[in-house]
C-alpha positions in Angstrom: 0.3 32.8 19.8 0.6 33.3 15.8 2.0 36.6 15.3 2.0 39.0 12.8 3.6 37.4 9.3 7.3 38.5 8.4 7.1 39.2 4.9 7.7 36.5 2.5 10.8 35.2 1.3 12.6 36.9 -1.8 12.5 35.3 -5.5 15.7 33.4 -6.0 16.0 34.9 -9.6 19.0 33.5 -10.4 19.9 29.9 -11.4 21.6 27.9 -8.4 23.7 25.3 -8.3 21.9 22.7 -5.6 24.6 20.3 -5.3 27.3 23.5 -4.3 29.1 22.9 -0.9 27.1 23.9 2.3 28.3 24.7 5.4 25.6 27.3 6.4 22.3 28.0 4.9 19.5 31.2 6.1 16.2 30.1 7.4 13.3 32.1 5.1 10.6 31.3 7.3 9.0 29.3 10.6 6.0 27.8 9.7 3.3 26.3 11.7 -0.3 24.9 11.9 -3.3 22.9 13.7 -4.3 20.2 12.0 -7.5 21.0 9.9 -9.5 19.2 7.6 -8.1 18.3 4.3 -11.4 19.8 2.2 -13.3 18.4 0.4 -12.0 15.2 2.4 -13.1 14.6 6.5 -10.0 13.6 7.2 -7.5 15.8 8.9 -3.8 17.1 8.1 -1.3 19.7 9.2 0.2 20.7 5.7 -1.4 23.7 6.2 1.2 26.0 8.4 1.3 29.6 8.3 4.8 31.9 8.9 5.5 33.0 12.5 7.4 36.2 13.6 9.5 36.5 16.2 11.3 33.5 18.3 9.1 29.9 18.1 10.9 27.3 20.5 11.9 23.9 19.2 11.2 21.4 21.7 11.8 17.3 21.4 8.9 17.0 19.2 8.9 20.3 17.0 8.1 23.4 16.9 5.3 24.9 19.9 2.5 25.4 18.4 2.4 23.1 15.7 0.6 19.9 14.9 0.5 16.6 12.8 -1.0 13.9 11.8 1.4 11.4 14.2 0.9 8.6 11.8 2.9 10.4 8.7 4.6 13.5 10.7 5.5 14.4 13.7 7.3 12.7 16.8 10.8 12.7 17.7 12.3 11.6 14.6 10.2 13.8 12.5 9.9 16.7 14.7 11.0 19.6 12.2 10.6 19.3 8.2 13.0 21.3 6.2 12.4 21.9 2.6 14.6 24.4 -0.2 12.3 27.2 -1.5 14.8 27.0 -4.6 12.5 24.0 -5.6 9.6 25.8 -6.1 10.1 28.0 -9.3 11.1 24.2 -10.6 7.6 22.6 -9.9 6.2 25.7 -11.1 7.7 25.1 -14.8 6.8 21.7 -14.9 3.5 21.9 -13.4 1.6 25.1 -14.8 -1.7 24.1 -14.2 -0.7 24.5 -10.6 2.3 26.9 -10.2 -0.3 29.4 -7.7 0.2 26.7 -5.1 4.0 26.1 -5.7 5.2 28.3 -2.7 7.3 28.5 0.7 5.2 26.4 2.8 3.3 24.3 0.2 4.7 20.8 1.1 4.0 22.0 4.9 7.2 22.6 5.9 8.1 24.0 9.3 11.6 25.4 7.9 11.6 27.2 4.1 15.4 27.6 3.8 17.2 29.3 0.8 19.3 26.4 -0.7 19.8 23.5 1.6 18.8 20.4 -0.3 18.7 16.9 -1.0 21.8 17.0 -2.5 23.9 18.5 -0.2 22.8 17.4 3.3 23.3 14.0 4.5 22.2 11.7 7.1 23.2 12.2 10.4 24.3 16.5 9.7 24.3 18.3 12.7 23.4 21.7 12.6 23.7 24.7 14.9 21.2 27.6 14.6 22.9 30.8 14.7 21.7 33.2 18.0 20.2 30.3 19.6 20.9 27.0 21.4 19.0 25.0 19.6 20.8 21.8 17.6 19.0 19.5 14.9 20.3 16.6 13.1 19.1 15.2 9.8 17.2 11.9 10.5 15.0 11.3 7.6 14.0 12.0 3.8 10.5 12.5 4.0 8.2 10.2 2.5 5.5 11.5 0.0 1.9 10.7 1.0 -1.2 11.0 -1.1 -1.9 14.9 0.6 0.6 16.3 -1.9 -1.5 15.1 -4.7 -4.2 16.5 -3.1 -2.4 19.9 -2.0 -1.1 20.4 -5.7 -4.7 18.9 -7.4 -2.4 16.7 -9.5 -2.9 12.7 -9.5 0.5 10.8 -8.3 2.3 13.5 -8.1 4.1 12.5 -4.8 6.4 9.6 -6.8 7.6 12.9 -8.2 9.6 14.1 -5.3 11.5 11.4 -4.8 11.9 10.7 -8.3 13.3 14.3 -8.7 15.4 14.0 -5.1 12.8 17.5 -3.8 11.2 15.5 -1.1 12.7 17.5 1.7 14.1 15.8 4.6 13.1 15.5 8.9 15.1 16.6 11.7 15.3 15.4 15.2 16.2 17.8 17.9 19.5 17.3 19.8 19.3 20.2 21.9 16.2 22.3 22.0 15.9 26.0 21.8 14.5 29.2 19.8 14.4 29.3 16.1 13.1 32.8 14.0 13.4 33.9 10.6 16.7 35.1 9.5 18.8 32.9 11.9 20.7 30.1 9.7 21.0 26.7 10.1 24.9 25.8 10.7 26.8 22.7 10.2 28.6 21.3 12.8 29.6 17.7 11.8 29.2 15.2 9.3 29.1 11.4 10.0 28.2 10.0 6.7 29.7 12.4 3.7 28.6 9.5 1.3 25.2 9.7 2.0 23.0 12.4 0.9 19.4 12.3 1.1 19.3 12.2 -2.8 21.5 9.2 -2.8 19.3 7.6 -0.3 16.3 8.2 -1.8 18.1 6.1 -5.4 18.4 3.1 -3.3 14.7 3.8 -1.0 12.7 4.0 -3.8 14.3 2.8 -7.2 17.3 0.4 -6.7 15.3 -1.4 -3.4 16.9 -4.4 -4.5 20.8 -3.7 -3.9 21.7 -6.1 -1.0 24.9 -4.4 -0.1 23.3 -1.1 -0.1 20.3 -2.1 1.7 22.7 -3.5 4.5 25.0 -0.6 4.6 22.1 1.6 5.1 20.0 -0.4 8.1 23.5 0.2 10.1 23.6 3.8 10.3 22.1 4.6 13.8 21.5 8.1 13.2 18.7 7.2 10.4 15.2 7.5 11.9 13.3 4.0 12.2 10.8 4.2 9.5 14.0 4.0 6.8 16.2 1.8 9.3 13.8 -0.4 9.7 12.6 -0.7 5.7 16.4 -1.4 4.3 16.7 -3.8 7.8 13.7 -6.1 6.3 14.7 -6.1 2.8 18.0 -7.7 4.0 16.3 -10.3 6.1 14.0 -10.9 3.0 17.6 -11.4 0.7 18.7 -13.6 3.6 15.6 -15.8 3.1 15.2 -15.7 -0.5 19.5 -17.3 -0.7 17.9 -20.0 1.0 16.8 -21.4 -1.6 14.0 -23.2 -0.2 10.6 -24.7 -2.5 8.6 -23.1 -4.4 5.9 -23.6 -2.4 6.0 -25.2 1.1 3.2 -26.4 2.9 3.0 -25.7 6.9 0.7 -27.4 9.4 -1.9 -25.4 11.2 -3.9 -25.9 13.4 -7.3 -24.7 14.0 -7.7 -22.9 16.7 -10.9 -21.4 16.7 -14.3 -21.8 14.8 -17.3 -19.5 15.3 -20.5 -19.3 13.3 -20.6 -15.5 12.4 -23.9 -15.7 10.6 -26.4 -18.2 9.4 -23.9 -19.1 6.1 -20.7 -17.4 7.0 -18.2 -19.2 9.6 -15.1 -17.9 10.6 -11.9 -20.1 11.7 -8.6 -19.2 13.3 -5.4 -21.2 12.6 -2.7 -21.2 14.4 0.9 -22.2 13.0 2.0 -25.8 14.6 5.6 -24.4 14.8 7.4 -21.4 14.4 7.2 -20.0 10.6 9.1 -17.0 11.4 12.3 -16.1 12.6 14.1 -13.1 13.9 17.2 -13.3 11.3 15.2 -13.9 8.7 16.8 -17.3 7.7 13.9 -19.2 7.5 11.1 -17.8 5.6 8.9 -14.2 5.0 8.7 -11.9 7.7 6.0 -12.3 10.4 3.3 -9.9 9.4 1.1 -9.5 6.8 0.1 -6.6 4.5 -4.3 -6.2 5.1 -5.7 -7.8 1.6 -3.9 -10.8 1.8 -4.7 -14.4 1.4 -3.7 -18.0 1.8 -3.8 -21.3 -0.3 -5.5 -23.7 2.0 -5.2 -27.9 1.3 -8.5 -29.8 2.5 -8.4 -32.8 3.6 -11.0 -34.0 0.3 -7.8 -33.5 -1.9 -9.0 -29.8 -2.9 -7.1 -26.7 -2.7 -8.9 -23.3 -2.0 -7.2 -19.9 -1.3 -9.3 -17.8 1.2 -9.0 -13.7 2.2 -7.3 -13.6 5.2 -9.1 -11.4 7.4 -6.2 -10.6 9.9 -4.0 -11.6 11.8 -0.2 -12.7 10.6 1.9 -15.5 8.6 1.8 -17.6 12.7 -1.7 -16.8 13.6 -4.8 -15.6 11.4 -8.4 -15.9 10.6 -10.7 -17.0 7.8 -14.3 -16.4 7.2 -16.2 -19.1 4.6 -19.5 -18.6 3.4 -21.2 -21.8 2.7 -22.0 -21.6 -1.2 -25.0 -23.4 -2.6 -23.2 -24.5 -5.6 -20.0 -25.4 -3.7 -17.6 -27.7 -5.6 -16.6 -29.2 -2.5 -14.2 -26.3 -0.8 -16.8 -24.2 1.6 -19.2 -27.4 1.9 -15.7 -29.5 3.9 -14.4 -26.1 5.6 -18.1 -25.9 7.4 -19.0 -29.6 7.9 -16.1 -31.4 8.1 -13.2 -28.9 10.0 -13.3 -28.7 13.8 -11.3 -27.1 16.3 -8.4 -28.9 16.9 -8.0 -30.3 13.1 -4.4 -29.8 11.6 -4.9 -28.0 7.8 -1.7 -27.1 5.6 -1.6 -23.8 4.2 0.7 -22.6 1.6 2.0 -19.7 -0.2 0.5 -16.5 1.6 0.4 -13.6 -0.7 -0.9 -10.2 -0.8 -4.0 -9.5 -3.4 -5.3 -6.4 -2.6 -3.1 -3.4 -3.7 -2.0 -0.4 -0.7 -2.6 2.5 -3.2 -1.3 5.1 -1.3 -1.4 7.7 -3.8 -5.6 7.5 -3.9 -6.8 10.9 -1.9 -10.6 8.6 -0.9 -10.3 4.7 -1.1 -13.7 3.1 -1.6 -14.6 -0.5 -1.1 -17.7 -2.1 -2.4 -18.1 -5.5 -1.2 -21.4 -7.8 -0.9 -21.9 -10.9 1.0 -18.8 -12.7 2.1 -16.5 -10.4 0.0 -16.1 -8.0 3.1 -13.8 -10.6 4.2 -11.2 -9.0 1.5 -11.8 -5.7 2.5 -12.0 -5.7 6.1 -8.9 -5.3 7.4 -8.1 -2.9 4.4 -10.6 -0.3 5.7 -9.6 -0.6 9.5 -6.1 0.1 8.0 -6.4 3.3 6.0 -8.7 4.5 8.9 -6.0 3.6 11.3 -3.6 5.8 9.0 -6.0 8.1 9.0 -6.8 7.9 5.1 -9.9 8.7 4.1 -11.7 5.6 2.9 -15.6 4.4 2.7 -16.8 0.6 2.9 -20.3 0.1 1.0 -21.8 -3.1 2.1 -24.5 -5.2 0.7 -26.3 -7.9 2.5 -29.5 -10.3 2.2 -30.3 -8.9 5.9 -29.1 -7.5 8.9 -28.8 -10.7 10.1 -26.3 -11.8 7.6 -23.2 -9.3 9.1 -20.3 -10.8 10.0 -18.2 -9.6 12.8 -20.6 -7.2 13.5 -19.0 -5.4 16.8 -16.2 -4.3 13.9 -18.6 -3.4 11.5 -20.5 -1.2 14.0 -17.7 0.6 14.6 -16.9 1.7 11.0 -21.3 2.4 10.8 -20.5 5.2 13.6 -17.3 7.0 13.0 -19.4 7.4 9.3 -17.1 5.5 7.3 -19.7 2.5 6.3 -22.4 2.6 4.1 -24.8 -0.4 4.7 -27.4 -2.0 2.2 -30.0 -4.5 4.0 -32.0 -5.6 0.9 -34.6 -7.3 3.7 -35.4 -3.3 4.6 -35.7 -3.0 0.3 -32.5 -0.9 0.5 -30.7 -1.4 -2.6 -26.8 -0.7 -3.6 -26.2 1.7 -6.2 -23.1 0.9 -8.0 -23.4 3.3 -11.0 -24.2 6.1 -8.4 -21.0 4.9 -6.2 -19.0 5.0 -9.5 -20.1 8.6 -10.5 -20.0 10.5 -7.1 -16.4 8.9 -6.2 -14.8 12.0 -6.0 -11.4 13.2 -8.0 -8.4 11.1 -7.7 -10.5 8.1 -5.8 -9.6 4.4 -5.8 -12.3 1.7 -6.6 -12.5 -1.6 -5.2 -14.9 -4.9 -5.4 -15.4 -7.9 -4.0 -18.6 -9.6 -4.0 -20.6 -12.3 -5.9 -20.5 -12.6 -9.6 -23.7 -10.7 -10.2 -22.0 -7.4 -8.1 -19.2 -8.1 -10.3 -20.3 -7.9 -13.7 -22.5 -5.1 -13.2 -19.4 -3.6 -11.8 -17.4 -3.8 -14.5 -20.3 -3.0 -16.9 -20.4 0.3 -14.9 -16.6 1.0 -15.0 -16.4 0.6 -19.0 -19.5 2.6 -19.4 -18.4 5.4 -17.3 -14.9 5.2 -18.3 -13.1 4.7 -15.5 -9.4 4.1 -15.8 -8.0 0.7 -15.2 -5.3 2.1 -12.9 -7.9 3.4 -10.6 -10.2 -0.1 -9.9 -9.3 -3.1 -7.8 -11.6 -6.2 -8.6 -11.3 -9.3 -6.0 -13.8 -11.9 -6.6 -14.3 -15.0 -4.4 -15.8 -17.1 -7.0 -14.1 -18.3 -10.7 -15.9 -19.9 -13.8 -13.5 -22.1 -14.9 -14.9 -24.8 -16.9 -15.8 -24.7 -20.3 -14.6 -26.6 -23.5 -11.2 -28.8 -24.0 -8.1 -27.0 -25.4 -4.9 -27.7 -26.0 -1.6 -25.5 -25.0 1.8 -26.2 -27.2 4.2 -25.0 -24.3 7.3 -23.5 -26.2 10.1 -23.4 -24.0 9.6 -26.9 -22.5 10.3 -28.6 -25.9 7.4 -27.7 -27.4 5.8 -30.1 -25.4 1.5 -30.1 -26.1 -0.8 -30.8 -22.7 -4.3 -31.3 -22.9 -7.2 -29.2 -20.7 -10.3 -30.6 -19.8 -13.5 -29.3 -19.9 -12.9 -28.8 -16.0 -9.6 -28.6 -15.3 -7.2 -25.5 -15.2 -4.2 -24.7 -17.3 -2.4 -24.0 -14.4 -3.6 -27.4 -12.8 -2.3 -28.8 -15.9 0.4 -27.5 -16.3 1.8 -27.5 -12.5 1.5 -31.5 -12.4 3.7 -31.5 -15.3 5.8 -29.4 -14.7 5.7 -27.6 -10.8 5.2 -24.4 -12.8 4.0 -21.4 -12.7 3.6 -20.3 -9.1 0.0 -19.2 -8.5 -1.5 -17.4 -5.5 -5.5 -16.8 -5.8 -6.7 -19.3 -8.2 -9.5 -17.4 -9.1 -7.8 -14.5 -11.8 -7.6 -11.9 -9.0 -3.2 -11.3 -9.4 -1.0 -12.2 -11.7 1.0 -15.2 -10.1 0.1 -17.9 -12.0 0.5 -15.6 -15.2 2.0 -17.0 -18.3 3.2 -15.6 -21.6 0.6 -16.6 -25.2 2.4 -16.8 -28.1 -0.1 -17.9 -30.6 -3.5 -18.5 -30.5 -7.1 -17.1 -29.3 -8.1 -17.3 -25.6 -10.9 -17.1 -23.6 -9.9 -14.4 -20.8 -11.3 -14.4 -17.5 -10.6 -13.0 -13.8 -9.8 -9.4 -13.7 -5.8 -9.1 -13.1 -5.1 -8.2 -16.6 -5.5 -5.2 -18.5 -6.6 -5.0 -22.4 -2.8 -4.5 -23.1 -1.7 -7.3 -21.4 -4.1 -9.7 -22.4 -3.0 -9.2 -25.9 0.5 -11.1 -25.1 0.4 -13.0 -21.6 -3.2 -14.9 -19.7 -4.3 -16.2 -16.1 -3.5 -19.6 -16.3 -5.8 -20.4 -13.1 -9.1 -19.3 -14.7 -8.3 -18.6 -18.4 -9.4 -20.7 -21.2 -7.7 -21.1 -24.6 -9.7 -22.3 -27.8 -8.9 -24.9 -29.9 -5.0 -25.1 -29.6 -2.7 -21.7 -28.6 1.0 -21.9 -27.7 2.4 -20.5 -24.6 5.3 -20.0 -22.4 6.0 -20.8 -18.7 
């Protein structure tokens, strides 16, 4: 049962030093909560604790009484969150606007202490509270999420805390046992003096490419999974990359599965011949995939497509193809001429679709086929529990693919269907203006959703930063053009009226990489020097396009010079 509050915490006034010695620190406050919707969002969250008086007991997984979203919070190796109230007169200085929610408890912390900090905690400290028998031991920093922004009504704020080492950190109980206000946290032992949770935090989020730091750090056993586990992969990834193996290899699947999902879209499963993956990492990328992605497929009519995976990993996933009218050949073999049992090479598998997990409401607008982009996206912020909405246009009801999956979004309210055979119609300005502060954008759909999209983005003036465009389908022909390439010798190569630059210039000279091949990321990217250009896709911003264009869709005019 809450009890009555204690009252708050007293103003440090004066300046600390955070990076003093500690060996014992007071506990302010114990805070808890119920989870409770994160207004004006549906979605849920504990961030919103209040103080307790008298004794609260700390069991395996936290405090009694408490609750958290398990998929952020919570469990054994997050089972308490610290945080130092010294940090709040700080965020109140640099963020004015909103200093009235910059206090004890704001980042939902279950333990406001006085000064124990980043700086001078470390992994693995063990820590006796005073009058009690309760032990915790630091396990993890904690990892912003997009509910800070939301908490503080300040877009991208969370990069901030780790950025300015104010993050707080997660303990894991060794022993469980009463906490109140006014006991102190005591240290007992020390395991890892050279690692504080600010040091942790330079190599977690900024220097994430430091080999020897990423392997010291996945061998500490006391840190919590969720960071063992992130500097464990990027040293697998190292090991793979030192390799050195192509560019681009091409692997034999096979197809598995092939299943007509509506009267123009059919969906195909392919299965790795052999192993792609390995456990030590000294083969190639890891086994799973990140939703969004997709993979470069080779036909067997010389033609090379890349399709949205719709899930699955780098050994086994699925396709969906919609047979286009004007196909150049890609969807027309894929549905005639594949059967099950058929052996396809797929290449590079790359991820399209940005996570932007600092986006408080992710929106996906997708229309035909183009929900194959997006699928596994929205099934993954709602597993997360993000809150996230998936507006769908089709010709008719008839035309849904894997419908048992769409249902399921339809009912838990997170799917907005359009079934222009009912005369329902898909309003994308009105999607645009009701989206909702500090919301993320994303399309995918034919070239008609498309434009008007982007129409609707300019004229409503949207940022950039905040819309994801994935289209399925490229315009890439159009007149002949030359391109001086400057840092092979100067040497000039000639585009046809319907060929690629990157086609171009990758059978002369295995360069640039390239991913999508219809102007969606920026693999295939390469730097203009000289000369006007005929942009297309939607990877590039105005700034960039002023220095670098998508080779795979872009056309230059008349004769530009370029880099590689």
């Amino acid at each position: 049962m809450v009890q009555e509050s204690p009252p708050p915490p007293p103003e440090l006034e004066e300046e600390i030093d955070l990076r003093a010695p500690l060996t014992s620190d007071p506990i302010l406050q114990v805070r808890t909560g119920r989870m409770a919707p994160l207004a004006p969002l549906s979605i849920k969250s504990g961030i919103n604790k209040t103080p307790r008086a008298g004794p609260v007991q700390i069991t395996k997984l936290g405090l009694e009484g408490d609750e958290q979203d398990p998929t952020f919070h919570g469990g054994v190796e997050k089972a308490v969150h610290g945080y130092c109230a010294a940090h709040y007169k700080n965020w109140q200085k640099e963020f004015p606007q909103s200093a009235d929610k910059f206090v004890p408890g704001g980042f939902g912390e279950n333990l406001v202490l006085g000064f124990m900090n980043e700086r001078n905690v470390c992994i693995g400290d063990v820590f006796e509270i005073s009058d009690s028998t309760a032990v915790l031991q630091i396990s993890l920093p904690r990892q912003p999420c997009f509910k800070l922004n939301h908490r503080f009504h300040l877009p991208n704020f969370a990069p901030n805390t780790y950025r300015l080492s104010r993050t707080g950190y997660y303990f894991r109980v060794l022993v469980p046992g009463p906490v109140t206000a006014g006991n102190r946290l005591i240290l007992q032992s020390r395991p890892h003096p050279d690692w504080t949770i600010e040091r942790i935090q330079r190599y977690l989020h900024l220097e994430t490419d430091n080999y020897e730091k990423n392997l010291e750090l996945s061998q500490i056993e006391e840190f919590g999974a969720e960071c063992k586990d992130n500097f464990t992969r990027r040293v697998l990834r190292a090991r793979a990359k030192a390799n050195k193996k192509p560019k681009e290899r091409w692997v034999d699947y096979k197809v598995v599965e092939k299943r007509k999902q509506t009267g123009r879209i059919t969906s195909f499963v392919l299965e790795a011949a052999a192993a792609v993956t390995s456990k030590d990492g000294n083969d190639v990328e890891e086994k799973g995939l990140n939703p969004g992605a997709h993979a470069k497929v080779k036909l067997g009519n010389g033609l090379v497509r890349a399709y949205s995976i719709v899930d699955g990993d780098r050994e086994r996933f699925q396709l969906a193809i919609s047979l286009e009218e004007k196909s150049r050949g890609g969807s027309r073999y894929m549905h005639h001429e594949v059967e099950v049992g058929d052996v396809l090479q797929v290449g590079a598998i790359t991820a399209a679709v940005p996570i932007v997990a600092a986006a408080s409401h992710h929106i996906f607008v997708a229309g035909g086929v183009g929900i194959t982009a997006f699928l596994a996206m929205v099934e993954f912020y709602k597993r997360i529990h993000y809150s996230v909405v998936l507006h769908y246009a089709v010709r008719s009801a008839e035309e849904v693919p894997f419908r048992e999956r769409v249902e399921e979004l339809k009912k838990e309210g997170q799917l907005v269907l359009y079934d222009k055979a009912a005369g329902q119609r898909m309003d994308i300005r009105q999607i645009i203006e009701s989206r909702g502060w500090n919301s993320q954008l994303y399309f995918c759909g034919p070239k008609r959703l498309m434009d008007q999209a982007e129409k609707e983005v300019a004229n409503l003036g949207v940022d950039q930063k905040e819309v994801h465009y994935e289209a399925f389908e490229a315009d890439i022909s159009g007149d002949p053009f030359e391109a001086v390439v400057a840092n092979k010798g100067g040497v000039v190569v000639k585009v046809g009226e319907d060929e690629t630059l990157l086609e171009v210039l990758q059978k002369q000279f295995d360069q640039p990489d390239s991913s999508c091949c219809v102007g969606n990321c920026k693999t295939c990217l390469v730097q203009l020097k000289a000369g006007r250009v005929d942009h297309r896709g939607t990877a590039l911003t105005d700034e960039e396009k002023a220095n670098s264009l998508l080779s795979c869709v872009s056309r230059g005019v008349g004769r530009i010079t370029i880099e590689i």
